[in-house]
C-alpha positions as CSV (number, residue, x, y, z in Angstrom):
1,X,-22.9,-3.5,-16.8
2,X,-19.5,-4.3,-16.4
3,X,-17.0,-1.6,-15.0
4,X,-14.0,-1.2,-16.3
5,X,-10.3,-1.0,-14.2
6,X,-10.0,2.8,-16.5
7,X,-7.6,5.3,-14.4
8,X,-7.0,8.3,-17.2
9,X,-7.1,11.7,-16.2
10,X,-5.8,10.5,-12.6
11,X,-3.0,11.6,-10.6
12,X,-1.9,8.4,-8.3
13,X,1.0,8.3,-5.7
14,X,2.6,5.1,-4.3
15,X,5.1,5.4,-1.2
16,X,7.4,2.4,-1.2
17,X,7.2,2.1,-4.9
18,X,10.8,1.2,-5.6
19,X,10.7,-2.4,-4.9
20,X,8.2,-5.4,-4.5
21,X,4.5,-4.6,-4.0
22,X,4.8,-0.5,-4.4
23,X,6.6,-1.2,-8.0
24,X,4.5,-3.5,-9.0
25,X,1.2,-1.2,-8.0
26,X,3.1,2.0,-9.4
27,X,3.4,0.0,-12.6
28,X,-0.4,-1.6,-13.0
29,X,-1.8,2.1,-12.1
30,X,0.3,3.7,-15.2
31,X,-0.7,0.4,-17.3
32,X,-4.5,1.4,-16.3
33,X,-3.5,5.2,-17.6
34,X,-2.8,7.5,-14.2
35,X,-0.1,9.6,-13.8
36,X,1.9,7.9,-10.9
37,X,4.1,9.7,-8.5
38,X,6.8,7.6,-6.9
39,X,8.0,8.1,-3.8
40,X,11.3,5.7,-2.4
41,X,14.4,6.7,-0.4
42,X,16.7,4.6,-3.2
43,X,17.4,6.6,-6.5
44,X,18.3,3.8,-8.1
45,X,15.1,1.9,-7.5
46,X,13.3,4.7,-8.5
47,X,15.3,5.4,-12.3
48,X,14.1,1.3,-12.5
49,X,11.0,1.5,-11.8
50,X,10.6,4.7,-14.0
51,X,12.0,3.1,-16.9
52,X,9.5,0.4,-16.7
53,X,6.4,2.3,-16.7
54,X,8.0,4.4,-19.5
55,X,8.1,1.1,-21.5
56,X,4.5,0.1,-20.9
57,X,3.9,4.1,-22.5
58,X,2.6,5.1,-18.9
59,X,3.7,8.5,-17.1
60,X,5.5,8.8,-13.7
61,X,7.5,11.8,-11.6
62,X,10.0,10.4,-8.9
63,X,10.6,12.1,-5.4
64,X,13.1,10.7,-3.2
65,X,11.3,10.5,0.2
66,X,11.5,9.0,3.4
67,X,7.4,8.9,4.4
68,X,8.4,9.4,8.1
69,X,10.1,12.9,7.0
70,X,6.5,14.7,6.9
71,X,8.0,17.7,6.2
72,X,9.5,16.6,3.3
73,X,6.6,14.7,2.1
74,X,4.6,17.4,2.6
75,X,6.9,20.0,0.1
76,X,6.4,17.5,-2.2
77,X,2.5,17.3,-2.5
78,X,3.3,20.9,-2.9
79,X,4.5,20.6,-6.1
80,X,1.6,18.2,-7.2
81,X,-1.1,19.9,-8.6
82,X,-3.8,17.8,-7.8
83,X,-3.7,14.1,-6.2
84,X,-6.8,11.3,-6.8
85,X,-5.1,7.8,-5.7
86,X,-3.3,7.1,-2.6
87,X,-1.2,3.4,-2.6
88,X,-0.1,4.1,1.0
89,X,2.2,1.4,0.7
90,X,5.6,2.2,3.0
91,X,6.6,-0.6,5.6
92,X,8.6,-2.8,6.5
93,X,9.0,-5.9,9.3
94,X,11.5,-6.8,11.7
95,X,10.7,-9.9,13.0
96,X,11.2,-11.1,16.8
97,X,9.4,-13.0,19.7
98,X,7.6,-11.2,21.5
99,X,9.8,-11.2,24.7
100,X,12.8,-10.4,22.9
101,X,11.5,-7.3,21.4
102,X,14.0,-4.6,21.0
103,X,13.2,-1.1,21.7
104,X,14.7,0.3,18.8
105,X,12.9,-2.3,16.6
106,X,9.5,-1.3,18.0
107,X,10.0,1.9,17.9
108,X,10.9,2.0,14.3
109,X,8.1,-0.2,13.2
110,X,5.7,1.6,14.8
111,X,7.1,4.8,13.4
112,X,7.2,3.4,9.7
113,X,4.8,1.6,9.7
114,X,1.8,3.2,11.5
115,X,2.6,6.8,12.4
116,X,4.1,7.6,8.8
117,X,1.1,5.9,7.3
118,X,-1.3,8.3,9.3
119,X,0.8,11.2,8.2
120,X,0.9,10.3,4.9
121,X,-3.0,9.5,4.7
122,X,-3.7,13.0,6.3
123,X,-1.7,15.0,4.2
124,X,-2.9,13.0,0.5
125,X,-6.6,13.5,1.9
126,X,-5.9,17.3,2.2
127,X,-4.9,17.7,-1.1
128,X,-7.5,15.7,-2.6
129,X,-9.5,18.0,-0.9
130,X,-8.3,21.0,-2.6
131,X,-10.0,19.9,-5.4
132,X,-13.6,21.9,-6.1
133,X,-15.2,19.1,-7.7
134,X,-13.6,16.4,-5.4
135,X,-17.1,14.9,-4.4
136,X,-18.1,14.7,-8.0
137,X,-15.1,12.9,-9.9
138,X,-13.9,11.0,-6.3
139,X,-10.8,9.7,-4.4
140,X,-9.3,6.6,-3.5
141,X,-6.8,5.7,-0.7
142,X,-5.8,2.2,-0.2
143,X,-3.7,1.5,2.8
144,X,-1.4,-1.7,2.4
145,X,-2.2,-4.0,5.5
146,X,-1.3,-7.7,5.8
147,X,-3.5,-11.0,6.8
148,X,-1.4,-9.9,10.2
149,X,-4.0,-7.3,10.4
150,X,-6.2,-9.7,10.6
151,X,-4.7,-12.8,12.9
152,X,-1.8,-13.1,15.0
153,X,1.8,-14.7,14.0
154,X,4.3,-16.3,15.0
155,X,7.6,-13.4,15.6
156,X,5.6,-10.9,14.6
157,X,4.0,-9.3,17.6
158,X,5.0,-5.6,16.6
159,X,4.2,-6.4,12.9
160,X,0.6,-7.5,14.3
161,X,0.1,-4.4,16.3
162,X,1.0,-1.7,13.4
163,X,-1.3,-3.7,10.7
164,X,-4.5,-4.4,13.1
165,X,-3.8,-0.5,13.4
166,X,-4.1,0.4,9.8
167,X,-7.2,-1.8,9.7
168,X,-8.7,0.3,12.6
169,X,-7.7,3.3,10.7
170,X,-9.1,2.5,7.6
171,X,-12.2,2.1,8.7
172,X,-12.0,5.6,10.7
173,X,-10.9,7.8,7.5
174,X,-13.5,6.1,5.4
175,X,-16.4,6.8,7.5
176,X,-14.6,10.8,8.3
177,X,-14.0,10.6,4.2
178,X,-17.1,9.8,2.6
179,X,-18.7,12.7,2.5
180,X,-16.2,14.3,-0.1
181,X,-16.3,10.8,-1.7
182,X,-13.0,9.5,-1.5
183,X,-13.2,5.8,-0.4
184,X,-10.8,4.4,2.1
185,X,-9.4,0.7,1.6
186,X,-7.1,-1.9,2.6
187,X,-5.5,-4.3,1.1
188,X,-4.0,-7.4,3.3
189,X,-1.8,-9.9,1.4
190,X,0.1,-13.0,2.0
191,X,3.5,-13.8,2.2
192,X,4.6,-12.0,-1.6
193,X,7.3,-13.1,-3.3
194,X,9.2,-10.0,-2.7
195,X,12.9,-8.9,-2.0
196,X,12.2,-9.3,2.1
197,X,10.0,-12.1,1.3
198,X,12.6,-14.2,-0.6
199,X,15.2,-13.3,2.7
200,X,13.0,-14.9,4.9
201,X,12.1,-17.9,2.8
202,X,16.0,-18.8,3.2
203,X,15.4,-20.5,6.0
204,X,13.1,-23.6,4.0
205,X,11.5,-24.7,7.2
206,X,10.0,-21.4,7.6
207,X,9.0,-21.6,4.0
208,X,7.7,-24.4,4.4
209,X,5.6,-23.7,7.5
210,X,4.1,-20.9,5.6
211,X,2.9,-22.2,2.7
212,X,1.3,-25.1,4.7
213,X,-1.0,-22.4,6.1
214,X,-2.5,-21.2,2.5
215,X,-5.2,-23.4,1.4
216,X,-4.4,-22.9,-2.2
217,X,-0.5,-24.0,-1.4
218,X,1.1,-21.0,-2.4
219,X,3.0,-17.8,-1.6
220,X,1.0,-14.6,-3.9
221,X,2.1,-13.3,-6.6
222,X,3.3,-9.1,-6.3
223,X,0.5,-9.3,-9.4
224,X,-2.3,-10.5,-7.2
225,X,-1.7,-7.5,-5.2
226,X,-1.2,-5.4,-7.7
227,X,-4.2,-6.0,-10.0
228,X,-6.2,-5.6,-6.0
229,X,-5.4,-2.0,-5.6
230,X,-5.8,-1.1,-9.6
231,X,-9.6,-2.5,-8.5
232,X,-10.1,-0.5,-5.2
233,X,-8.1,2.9,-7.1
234,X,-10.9,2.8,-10.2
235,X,-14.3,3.6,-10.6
236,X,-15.3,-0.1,-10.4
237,X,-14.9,0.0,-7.2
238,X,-16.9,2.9,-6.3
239,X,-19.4,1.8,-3.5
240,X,-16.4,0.1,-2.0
241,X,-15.5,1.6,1.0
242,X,-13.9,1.0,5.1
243,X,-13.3,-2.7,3.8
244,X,-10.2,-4.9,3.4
245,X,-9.4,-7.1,0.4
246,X,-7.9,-10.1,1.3
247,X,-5.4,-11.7,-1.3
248,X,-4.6,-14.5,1.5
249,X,-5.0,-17.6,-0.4
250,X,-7.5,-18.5,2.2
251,X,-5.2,-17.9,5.6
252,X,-7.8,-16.5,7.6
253,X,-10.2,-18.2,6.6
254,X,-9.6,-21.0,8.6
């Protein structure tokens, strides 16, 4: 019997859902009928992306947030009253070789990208947990990763270290998490055709390089990703858990 991608009754939250790959997950969970709470440090993005899901007759609430402010993040789960979906989505890249590695570009990275993710993982799983019947109707948190969690790159040493860290913690929370039933995820894309995506394919010879490395001789679509974590947030993907869903094009494969 064929499960359906059905998300009604749920409340979902996406960090980094103002541009790229957060706004396009935001969207497809509202278009699959959950309540989505955006979180973003740009107003403007946020009014955008609000306005969109408002248009496809979904329902959203907008908190300006930036994820490595815990304090913050954590007033606002406060005012949730109950949280099912987590697209823990927040991060960002800095690219440099390895030996020329600034401090303050680590640092930040790592803090973004790995600490805040933790954080924010932590505090969504407690309030899932305040839920009674939480083992019953279920949970889903789906850390955003990269195929750099998966093989190295070139200029991308610190990149590499943050995502092979949210793969390691994926796999930690799911097996701490299953016993309440919330599944733990990842999803590890491609080069996306997003905002910071589009600034690095300005140089063409980079451009190039990458797309010689994906067997199906393309860059993914913030769709593929999308329609990914609308799979791993439902029901269809219930004895789906600790894994990582590769929308790669076939990069690690080889």
């Amino acid at each position: 019997m064929l499960k359906q991608i059905i998300l009604k009754n749920k409340v979902a939250l996406v960090t980094g859902a103002g541009k790229g790959i957060g706004r396009a997950c935001a969207i497809a969970l509202a278009q699959a009928g959950a309540k989505v709470i955006l979180i973003s440090r740009t107003p403007k993005d946020l009014k955008e992306v609000s306005k969109k899901i408002k248009k496809t007759k979904g329902t959203s609430l907008s908190f300006i947030c930036d994820v490595t402010d815990d304090v913050k993040f954590k007033t606002i789960l406060k005012k949730i009253p109950k949280l099912d979906i987590l697209v823990n989505n927040a991060g960002s890249n800095r690219p440099e070789h390895f030996i020329k590695v600034k401090k303050e570009n680590m640092d930040y990275l790592v803090n973004l990208n790995l600490k805040a993710c933790f954080n924010v993982a932590q505090i969504c799983a407690k309030k899932m947990l305040e839920s009674k019947n939480r083992k019953k109707i279920g949970g889903s948190i789906i850390n955003m990763s990269s195929q750099m969690g998966k093989v190295g790159g070139p200029i991308r040493s610190v990149y590499n270290m943050t995502k092979f860290g949210i793969e390691g913690l994926t796999k930690g929370m799911a097996i701490d998490l299953a016993k309440s039933n919330i599944r733990v995820n990842s999803v590890c894309p491609t080069f996306v055709l997003t905002p910071m995506v589009k600034k690095f394919f300005k140089n063409k010879k980079f451009m190039r390089e990458m797309i010689r490395n994906i067997p199906l001789g393309r860059v993914a679509e913030q769709s593929d990703v999308a329609t990914s974590v609308a799979f791993l947030a439902s029901d269809s993907s219930s004895m789906i858990t600790g894994s990582s869903i590769m929308v790669d094009g076939g990069w690690t494969a080889q």
